[in-house]
DOZAPA-741675 format. One line per 8 residues: their letters; for each residue z, x, y of N, C-alpha, C. Coordinates in steps of 0.1 Angstrom, whole numbers. Each point is the difference from the previous one (the first is absolute). Layout:
BEGIN
A	Z,X,Y,Z,X,Y,Z,X,Y ~ ...
// end
This chain:
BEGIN
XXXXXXXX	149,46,-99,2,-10,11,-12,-9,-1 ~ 3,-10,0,-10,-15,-3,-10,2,19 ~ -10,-4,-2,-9,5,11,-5,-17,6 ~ -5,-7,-15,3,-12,5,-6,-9,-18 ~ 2,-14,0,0,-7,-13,-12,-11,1 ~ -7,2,-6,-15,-10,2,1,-10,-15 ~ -11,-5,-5,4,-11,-6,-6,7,-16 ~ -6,10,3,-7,4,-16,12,17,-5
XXXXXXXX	10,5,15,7,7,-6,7,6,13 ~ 4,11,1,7,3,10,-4,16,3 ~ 1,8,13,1,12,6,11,7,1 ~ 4,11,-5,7,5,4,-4,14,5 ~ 13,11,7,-2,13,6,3,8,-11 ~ -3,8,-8,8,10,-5,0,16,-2 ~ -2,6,-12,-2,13,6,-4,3,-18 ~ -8,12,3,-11,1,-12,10,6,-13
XXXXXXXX	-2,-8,-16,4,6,-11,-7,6,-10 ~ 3,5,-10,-8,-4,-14,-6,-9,3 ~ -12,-3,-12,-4,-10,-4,5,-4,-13 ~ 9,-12,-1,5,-2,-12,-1,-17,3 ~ 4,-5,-13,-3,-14,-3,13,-8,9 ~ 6,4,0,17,-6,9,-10,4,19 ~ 9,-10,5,-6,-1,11,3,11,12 ~ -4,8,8,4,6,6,17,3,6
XXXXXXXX	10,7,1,14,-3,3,3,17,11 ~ -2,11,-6,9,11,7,-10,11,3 ~ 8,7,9,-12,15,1,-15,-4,1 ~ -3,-11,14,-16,-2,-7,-3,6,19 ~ -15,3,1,-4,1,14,-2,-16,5 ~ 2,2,15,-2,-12,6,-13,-6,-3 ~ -4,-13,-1,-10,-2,-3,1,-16,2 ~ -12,-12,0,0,-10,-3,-1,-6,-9
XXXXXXXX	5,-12,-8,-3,-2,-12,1,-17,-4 ~ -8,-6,-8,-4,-10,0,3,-7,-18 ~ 11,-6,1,4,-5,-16,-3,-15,1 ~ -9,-2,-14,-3,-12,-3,7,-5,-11 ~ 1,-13,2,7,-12,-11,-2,7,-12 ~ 10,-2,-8,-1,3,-16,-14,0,-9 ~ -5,5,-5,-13,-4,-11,8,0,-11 ~ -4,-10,-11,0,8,-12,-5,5,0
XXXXXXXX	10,5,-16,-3,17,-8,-10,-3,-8 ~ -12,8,-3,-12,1,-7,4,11,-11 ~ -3,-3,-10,4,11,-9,-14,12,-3 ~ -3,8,-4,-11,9,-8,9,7,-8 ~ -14,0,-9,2,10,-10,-4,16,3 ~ -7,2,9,-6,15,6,13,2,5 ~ 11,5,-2,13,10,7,-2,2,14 ~ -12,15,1,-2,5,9,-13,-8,10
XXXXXXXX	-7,-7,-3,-4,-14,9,11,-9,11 ~ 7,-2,-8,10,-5,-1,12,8,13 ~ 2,10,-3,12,7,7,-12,9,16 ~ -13,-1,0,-7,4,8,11,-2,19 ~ -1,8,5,10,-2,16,-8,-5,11 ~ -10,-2,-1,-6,-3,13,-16,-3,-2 ~ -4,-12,7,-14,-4,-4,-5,-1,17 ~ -5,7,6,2,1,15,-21,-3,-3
XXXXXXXX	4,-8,20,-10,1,1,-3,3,17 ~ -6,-3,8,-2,3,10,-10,-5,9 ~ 0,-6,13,-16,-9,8,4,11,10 ~ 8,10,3,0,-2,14,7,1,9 ~ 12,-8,-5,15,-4,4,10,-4,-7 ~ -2,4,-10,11,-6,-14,-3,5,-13 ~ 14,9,-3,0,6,-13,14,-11,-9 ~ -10,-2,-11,8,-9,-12,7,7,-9
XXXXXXXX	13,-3,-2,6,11,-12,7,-7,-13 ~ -6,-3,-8,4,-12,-11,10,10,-6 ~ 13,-1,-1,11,-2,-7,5,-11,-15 ~ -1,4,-9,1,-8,-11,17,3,-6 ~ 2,-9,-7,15,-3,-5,-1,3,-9 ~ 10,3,-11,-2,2,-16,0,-13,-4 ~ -3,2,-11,-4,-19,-7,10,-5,0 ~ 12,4,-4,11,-8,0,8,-3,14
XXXXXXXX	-8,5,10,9,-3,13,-11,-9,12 ~ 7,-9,8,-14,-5,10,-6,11,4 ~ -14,-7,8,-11,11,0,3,-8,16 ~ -3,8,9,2,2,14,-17,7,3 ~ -6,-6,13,-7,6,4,3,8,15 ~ -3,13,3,6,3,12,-13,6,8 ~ 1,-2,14,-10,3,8,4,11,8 ~ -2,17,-1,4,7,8,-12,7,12
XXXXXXXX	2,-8,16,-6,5,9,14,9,9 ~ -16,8,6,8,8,15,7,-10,7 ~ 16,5,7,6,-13,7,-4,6,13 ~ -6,-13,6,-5,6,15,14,-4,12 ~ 3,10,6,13,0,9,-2,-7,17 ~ -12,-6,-1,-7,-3,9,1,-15,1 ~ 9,-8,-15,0,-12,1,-18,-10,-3 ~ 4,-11,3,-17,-7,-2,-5,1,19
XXXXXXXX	-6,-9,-1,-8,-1,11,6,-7,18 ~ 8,-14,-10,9,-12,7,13,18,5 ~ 6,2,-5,8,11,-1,-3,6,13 ~ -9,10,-4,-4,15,7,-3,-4,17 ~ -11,-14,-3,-2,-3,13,7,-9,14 ~ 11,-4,-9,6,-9,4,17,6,7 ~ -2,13,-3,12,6,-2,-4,15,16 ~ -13,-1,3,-7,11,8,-5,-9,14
XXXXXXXX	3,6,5,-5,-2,16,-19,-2,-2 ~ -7,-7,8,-15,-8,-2,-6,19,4 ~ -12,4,-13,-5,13,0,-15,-4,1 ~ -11,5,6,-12,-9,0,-2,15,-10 ~ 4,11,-1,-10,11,-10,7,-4,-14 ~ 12,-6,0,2,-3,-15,-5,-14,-5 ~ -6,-8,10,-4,-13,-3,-16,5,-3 ~ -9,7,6,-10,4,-4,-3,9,-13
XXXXXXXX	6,11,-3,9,5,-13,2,-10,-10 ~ 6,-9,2,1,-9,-13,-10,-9,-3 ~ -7,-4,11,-14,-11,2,-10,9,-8 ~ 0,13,3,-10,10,-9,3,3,-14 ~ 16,-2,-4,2,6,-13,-2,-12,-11 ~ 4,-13,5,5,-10,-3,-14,-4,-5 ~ -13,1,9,-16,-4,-3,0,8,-13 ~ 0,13,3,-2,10,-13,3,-2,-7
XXXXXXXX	10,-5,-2,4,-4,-18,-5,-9,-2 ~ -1,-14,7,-4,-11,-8,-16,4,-2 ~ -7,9,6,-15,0,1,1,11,-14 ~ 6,11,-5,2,5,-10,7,-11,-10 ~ 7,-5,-2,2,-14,-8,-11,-10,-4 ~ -10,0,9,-8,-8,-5,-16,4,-1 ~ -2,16,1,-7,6,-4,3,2,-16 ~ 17,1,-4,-2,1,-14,2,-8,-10
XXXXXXXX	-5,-16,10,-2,-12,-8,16,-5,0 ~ 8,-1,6,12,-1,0,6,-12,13 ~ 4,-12,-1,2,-8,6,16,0,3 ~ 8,2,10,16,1,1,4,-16,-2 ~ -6,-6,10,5,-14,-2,17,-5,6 ~ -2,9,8,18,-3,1,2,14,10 ~ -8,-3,8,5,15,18,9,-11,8 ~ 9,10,0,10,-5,9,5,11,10
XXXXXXXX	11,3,9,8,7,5,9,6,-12 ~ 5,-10,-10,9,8,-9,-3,9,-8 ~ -13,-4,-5,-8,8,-9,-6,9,6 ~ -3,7,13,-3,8,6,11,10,4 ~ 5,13,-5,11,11,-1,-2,5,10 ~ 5,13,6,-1,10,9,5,15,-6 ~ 0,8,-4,4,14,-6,-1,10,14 ~ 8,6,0,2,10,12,-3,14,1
XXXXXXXX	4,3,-16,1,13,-10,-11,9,9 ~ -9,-3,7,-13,12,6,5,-1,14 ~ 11,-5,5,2,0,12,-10,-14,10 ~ -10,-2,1,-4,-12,6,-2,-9,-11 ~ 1,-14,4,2,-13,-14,-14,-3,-6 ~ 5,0,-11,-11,-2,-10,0,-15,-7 ~ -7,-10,-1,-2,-9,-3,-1,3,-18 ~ 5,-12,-10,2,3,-12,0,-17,-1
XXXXXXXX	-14,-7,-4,1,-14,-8,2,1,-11 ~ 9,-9,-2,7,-4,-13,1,-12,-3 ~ 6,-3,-15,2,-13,-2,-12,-3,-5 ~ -10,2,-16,-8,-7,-1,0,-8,-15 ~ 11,-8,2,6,-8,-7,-12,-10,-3 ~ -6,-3,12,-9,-16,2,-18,8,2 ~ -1,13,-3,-12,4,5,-7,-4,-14 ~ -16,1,6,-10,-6,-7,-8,14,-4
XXXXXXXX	-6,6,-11,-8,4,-6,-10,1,-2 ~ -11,-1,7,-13,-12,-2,-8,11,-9 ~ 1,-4,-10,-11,11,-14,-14,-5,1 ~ -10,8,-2,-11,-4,1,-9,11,-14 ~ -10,-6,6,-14,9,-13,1,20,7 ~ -1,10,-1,-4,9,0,-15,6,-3 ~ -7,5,10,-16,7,-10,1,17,7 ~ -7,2,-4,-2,17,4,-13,0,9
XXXXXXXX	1,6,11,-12,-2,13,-3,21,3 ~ -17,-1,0,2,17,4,0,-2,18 ~ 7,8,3,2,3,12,-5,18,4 ~ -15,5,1,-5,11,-1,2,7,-16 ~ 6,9,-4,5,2,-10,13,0,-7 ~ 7,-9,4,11,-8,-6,1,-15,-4 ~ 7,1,-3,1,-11,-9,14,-9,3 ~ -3,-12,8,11,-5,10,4,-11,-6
XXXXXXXX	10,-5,-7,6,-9,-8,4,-13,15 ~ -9,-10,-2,-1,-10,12,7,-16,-6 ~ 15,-2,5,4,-13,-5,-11,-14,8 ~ 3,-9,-10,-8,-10,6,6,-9,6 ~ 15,3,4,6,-14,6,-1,-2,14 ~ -6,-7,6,5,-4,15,12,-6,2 ~ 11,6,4,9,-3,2,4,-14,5 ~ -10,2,12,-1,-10,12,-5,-16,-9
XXXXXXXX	-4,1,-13,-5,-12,-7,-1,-2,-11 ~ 15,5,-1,8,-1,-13,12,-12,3 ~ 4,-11,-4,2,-11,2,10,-1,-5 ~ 13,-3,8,14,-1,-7,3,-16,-1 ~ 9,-2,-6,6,-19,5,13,1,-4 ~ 5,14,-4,16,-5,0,8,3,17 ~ 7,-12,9,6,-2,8,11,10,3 ~ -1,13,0,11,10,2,3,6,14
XXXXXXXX	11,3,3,4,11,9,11,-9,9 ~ 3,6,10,7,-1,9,-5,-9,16 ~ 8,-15,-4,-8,-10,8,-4,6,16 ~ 3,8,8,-1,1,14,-9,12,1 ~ -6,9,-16,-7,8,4,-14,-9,-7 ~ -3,-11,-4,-11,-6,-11,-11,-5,8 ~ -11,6,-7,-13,-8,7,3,-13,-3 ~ -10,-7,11,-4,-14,-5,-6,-6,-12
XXXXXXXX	-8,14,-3,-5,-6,-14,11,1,-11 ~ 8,14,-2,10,0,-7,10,-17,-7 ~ 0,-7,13,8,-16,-3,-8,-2,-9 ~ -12,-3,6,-12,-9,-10,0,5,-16 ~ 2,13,-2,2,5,-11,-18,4,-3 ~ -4,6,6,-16,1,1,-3,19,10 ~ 0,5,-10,3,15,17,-4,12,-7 ~ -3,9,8,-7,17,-5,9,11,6
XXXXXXXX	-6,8,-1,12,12,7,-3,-1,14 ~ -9,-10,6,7,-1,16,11,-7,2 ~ 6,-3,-10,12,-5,4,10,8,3 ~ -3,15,-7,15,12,8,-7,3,10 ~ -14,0,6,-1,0,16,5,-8,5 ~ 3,-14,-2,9,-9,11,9,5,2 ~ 8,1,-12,17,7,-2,-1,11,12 ~ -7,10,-6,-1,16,10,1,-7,20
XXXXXXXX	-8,-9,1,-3,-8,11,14,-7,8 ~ 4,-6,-11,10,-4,3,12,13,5 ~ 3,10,-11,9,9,4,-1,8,9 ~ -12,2,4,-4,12,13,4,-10,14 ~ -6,-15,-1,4,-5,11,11,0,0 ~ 12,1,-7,13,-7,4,5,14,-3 ~ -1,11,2,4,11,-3,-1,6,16 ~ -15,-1,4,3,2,17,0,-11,10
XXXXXXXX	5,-10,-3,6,-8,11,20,2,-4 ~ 1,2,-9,13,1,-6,5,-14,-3 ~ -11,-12,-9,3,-13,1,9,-5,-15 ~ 9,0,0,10,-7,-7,2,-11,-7 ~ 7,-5,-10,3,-10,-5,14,6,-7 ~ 10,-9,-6,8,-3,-6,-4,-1,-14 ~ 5,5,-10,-9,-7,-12,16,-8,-5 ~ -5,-10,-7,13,-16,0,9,9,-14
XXXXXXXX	-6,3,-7,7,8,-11,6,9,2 ~ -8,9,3,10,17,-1,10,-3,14 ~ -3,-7,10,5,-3,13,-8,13,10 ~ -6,13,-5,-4,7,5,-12,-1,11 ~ 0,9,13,-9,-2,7,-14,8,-6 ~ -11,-6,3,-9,8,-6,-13,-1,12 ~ -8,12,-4,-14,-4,6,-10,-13,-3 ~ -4,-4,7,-11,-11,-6,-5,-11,12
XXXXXXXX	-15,-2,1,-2,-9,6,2,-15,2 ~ -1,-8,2,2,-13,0,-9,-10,9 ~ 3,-12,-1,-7,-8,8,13,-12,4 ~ 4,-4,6,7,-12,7,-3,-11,0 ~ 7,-7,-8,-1,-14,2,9,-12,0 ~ 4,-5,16,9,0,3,13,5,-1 ~ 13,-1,-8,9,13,-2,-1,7,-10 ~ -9,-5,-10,-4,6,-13,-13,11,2
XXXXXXXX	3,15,-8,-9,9,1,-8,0,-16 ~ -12,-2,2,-9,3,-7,-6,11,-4 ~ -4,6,-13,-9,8,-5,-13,-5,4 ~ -7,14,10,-16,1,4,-5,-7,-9 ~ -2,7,-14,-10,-4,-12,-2,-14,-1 ~ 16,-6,-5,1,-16,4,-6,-8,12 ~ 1,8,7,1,-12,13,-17,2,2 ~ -8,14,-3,-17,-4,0,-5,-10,-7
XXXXXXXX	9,2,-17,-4,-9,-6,-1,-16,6 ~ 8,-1,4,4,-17,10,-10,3,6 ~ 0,9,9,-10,-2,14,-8,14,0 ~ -11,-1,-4,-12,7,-7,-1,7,14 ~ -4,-8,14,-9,1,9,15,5,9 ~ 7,3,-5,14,11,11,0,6,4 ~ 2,5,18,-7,13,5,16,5,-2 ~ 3,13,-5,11,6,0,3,5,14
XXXXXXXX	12,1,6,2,6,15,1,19,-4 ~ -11,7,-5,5,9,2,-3,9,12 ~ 11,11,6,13,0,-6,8,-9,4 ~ 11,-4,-4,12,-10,6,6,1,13 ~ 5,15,-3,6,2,16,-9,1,12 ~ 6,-5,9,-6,1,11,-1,20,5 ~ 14,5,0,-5,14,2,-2,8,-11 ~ -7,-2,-9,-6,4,-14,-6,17,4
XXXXXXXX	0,5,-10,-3,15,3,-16,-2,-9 ~ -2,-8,-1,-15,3,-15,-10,2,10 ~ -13,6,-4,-8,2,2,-8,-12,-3 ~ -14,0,7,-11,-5,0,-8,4,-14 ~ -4,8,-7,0,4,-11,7,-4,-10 ~ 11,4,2,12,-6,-13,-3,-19,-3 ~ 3,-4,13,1,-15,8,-15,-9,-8 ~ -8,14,-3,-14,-11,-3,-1,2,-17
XXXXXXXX	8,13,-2,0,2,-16,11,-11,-7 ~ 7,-2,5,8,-9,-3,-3,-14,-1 ~ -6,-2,9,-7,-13,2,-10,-2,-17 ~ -10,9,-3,-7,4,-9,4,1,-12 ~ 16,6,-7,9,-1,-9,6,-13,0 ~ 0,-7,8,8,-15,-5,-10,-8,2 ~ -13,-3,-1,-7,-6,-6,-1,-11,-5 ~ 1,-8,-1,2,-16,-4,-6,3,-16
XXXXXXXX	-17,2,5,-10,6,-15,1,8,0 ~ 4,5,-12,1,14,-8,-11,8,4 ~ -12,-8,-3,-16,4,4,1,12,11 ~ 9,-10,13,1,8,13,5,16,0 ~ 6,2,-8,15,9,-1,-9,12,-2 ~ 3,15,3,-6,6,-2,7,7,-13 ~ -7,5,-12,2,5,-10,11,13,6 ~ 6,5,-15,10,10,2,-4,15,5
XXXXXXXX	-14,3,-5,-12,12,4,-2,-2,18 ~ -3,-17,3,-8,2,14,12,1,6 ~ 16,-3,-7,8,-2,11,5,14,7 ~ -1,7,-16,3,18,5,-4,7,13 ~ -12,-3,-2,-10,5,6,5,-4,15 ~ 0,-12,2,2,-12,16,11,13,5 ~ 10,-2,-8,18,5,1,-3,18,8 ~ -8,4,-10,0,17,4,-4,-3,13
XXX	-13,-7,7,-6,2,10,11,-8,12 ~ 9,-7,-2,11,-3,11,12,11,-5 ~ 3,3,-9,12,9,-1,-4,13,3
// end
């Protein structure tokens, strides 16, 4: 069952098989699974190089399972994750009566990853509600980011540091000042710098900022394509709704009204962290490490 169709390939539901070069069809466990556009066929001469089933790898939250084709037939690439029954984020929450222990729960899980994401030098570049899952499977919901189609990498020098009598393999990248310029993600979760095309990994702190606030006010938008309702903040201008990111960019000096609603459930804590994550300057924003930290001591 098709789960949904994006522009580099499509999702479907299915259920686990062999691993063979033909694409998944009968007898498989349930599972999620992710087929991309055609590749050509690469030939080798190594047989068994060649016929190898799986080149997996793993950050965290995503196991890769390379599927190859025989030479004479297309080569398919297929992506087999856990299917989370919990739906994405727009889904789970939108579909549940307003929980302040599930909204703090996700505010904590949601920090965690990105702050493990960018501890391992790994930029998402693209947090949204969609790309944020829910899995049930342990009985309370478990948060599962996905989707890192558009994430960044950031490789750096390595040296060896003793730390007493070990020997501590210390990367040298600051994440925080590692310098992107390609314009990606999803316009209503984008820093302001992201437009400019000039941005570091505080740019998935705006994102995160963005989705926490419009996750507990339960603030909406339409998206013009899918026609679906989704989470996401905005700004108003006249009948037209604007992306935050954009509309700083215009107006640098913008006090955001948070929260929106008048009988808003947020905290004074949350209220000032938020303030802090949407940031105009990146400078301002608190890194993915200090934000952990903020998060534990309100959650």
């Amino acid at each position: 069952m098709e789960l949904r169709n994006g522009t580099q390939g499509r999702i479907t539901r299915l259920r686990r098989s062999c691993k063979r070069a033909k694409p998944p069809s009968v007898n498989m466990r349930r599972d999620a699974s992710k087929v991309l556009h055609p590749l050509p066929v690469e030939t080798n001469e190594d047989d068994e190089e060649l016929m190898k089933e799986e080149d997996c790898f793993s950050t965290g939250f995503l196991k890769r399972e390379r599927i190859l084709g025989y030479p004479e037939e297309p080569c398919y690439l297929w992506f087999v994750m856990e299917f989370c029954d919990g739906g994405d984020l727009n889904q789970y929450i939108l579909s549940r009566r307003p929980d302040p222990w599930t909204n703090r729960s996700f505010m904590k899980q949601m920090t965690s990853a990105v702050a493990f994401l960018h501890k391992n030098n790994i930029i998402h570049r693209d947090l949204k509600p969609d790309n944020i899952l829910i899995s049930q499977k342990s009985g309370d919901p478990v948060i599962k980011v996905a989707d890192f189609g558009l994430s960044k990498v950031c490789a750096g020098l390595s040296c060896m540091e003793s730390e007493g009598d070990n020997q501590v393999n210390k990367n040298m990248v600051n994440i925080n000042k590692f310098w992107l310029s390609s314009a990606c993600g999803s316009d209503f979760y984008m820093a302001p710098e992201v437009w400019e095309g000039h941005y570091t990994a505080k740019a998935d702190i705006f994102a995160l900022g963005i989705i926490i606030w419009a996750m507990i006010e339960r603030i909406t938008f339409i998206d013009a394509e899918s026609k679906r309702e989704l989470l996401g903040t905005y700004v108003r201008q006249g009948t037209e709704i604007v992306p935050v990111g954009e509309a700083l960019l215009e107006n640098p000096k913008m006090v955001l009204n948070i929260p929106q609603k008048t009988r808003s459930i947020m905290s004074e804590g949350v209220k000032r962290l938020l303030q802090d994550m949407l940031a105009v300057n990146p400078q301002d924003r608190p890194d993915a490490s200090q934000l952990e930290v903020r998060m534990d001591q309100l959650t």
